[in-house]
N, C-alpha and C positions, 0 to 999 in steps of 0.2 A: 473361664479360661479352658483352653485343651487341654486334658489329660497328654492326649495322644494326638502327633502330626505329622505324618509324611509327605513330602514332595518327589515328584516323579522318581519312584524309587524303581531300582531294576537291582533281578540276580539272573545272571546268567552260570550255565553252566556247559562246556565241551562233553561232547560225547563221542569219541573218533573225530570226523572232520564236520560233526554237526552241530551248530548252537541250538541249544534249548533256550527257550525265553520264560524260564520259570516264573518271573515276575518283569513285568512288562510296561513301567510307566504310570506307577498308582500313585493319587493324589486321599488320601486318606485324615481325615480328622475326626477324633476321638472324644465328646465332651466329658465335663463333670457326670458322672452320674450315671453315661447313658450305655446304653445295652446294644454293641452291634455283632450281628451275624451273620457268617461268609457262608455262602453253600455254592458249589458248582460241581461235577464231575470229579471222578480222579484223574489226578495227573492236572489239575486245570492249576493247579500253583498257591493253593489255598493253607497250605499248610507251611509250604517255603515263609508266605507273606506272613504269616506268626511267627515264625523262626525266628524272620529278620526283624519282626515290631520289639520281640524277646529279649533277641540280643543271642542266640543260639547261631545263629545264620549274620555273616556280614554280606550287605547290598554291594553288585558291582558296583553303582551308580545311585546318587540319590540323597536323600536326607531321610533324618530321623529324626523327631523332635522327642522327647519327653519331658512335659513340661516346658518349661524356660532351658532343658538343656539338649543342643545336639547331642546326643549319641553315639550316631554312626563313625564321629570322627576321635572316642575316646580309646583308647588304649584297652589293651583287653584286661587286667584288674582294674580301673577306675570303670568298664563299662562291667565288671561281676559285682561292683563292690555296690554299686546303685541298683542294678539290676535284682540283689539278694533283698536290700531295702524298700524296692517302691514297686517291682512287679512280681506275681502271684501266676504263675503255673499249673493246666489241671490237665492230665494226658489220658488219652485212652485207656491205654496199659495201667495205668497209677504210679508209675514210677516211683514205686516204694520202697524202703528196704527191708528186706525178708524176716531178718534177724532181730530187726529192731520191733519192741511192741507200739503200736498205734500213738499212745503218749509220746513217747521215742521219737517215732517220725516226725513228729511236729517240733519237740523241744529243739532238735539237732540246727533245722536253720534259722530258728530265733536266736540260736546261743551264736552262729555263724555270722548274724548282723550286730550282734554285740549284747545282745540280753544277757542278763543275770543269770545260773541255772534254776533262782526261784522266780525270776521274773517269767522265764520261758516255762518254765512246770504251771504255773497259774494259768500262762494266756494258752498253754496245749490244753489244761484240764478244762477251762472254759469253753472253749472253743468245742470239743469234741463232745459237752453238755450241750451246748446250742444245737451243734448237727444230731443229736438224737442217742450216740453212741457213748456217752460216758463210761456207760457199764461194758464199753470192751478196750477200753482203755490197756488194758496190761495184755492183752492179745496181739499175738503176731497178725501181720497180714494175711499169710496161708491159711490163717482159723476162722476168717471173716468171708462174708459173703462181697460179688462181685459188689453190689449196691454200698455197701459198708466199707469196702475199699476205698472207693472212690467216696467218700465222705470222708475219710481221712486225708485222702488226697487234698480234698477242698479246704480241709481243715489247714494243711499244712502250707498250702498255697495262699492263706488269709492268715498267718500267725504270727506278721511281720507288717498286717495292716498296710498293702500293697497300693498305689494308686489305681494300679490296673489290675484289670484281670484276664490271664489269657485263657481260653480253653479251645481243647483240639480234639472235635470227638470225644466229647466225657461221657456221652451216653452211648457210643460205639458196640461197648463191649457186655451191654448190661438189658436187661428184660425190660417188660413193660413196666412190670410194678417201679425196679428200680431206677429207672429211667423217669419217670413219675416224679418219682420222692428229689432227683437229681435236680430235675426242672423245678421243681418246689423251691430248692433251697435257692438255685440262684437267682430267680424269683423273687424271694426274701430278701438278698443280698441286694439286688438293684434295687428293690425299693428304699433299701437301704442307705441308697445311694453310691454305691461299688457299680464304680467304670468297668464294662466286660467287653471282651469279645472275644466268640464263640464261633470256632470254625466244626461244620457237620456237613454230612449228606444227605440228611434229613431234613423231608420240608417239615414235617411238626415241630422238631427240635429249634428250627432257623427260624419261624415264626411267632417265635418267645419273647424276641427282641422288640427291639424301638427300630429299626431300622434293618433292612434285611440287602443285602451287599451279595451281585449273584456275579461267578468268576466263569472265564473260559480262558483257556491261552494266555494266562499270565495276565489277565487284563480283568477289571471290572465295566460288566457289559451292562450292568442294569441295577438299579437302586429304590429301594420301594419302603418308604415309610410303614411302620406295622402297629400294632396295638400294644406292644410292651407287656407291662405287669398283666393286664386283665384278660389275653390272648394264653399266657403262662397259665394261669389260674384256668381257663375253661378247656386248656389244653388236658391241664391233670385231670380235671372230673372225668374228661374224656376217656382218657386210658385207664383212670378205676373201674371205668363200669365192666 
């Protein structure tokens, strides 16, 4: 079954007396498991089309599937309240909060979909064991490096056991090494079988996937089958050496 389905979805947007066609008529389907990546220019509407898979962005025009449920046409809490349950967020930036320690960040939207505060303390401290960073658990974000950020980010975006996974530029803002370690985990994650998809400018980054989705003008102009996990894996050795 699909994770994820869209039918000719469109956002437009006025700018003075000019339409923009951010998003231009995409027919997109999302399996169990699989791993797909948008790459095109900026401004090509690659990041709109996450917004709206998200539920951040409503489509002018169009459908939304997740799962068995329209989307597009739910109400703005009945589409937060699924949206905090079954999809998983990872942003350039980390979108974290400052104040809160790393544990924090994670327990705050388990407890937000209805976890226990000991149910949400176990699935942040596990979580944050798996990705590597246990031992900065009680660390703010400002204390952490860009690469350890954004493992918390991951962390916090998988705490709530998502169907999907969006990611927008998660290696944007971060080095080789960490960028590396970034494409490792999600790597791990797919094989895992965690549905992603991963919007970059990077063709190394875009060819991690199972399937590589290239954008121009609000439109998908070209779709290329890719190696998945084993392409991920000889990408990293790549950037180690």
């Amino acid at each position: 079954m699909a994770v994820l389905r869209t039918v000719d979805l469109h956002r437009q947007f006025t700018v003075g007396e000019t339409v923009v066609r951010a998003v231009d008529g995409i027919d997109l389907t999302v399996g169990e498991g699989e791993f797909v990546s948008v790459m095109g220019p900026s401004g090509c509407g690659k990041s709109t089309l996450l917004h709206l898979l998200g539920g951040l962005d409503r489509p002018t025009s169009g459908e939304i599937h997740l799962g068995e449920v329209r989307v597009d046409r739910l109400k703005e809490a009945a589409w937060a309240r699924l949206r905090r349950r079954r999809i998983g967020f990872v942003f350039q930036d980390y979108n974290l909060i400052d104040d809160l320690s790393a544990r924090d960040n994670l327990e705050l939207p388990a407890v937000f979909a209805g976890a226990s505060p000991r149910q949400a303390r176990d699935r942040a401290g596990d979580l944050l064991d798996q990705l590597g960073i246990g031992a900065k658990a009680g660390a703010l974000p400002p204390q952490l490096s860009g690469g350890e950020r954004q493992r918390v980010a991951i962390g916090r975006a998988l705490v709530n056991e998502p169907d999907l996974l969006l990611a927008d530029e998660p290696t944007g803002a971060l080095d080789s090494r960490a960028t590396t370690e970034v494409l490792q985990i999600l790597g791990r994650l797919h094989e895992a079988g965690q549905a992603i998809v991963l919007v970059t400018h990077d063709p190394r980054v875009a060819t991690t996937a199972d399937r590589l989705l290239t954008m121009r003008d609000g439109q998908v102009v070209d779709e290329t089958p890719l190696g998945g996990r084993r392409t991920a894996l000889a990408l990293g050795d790549l950037l180690e050496r």
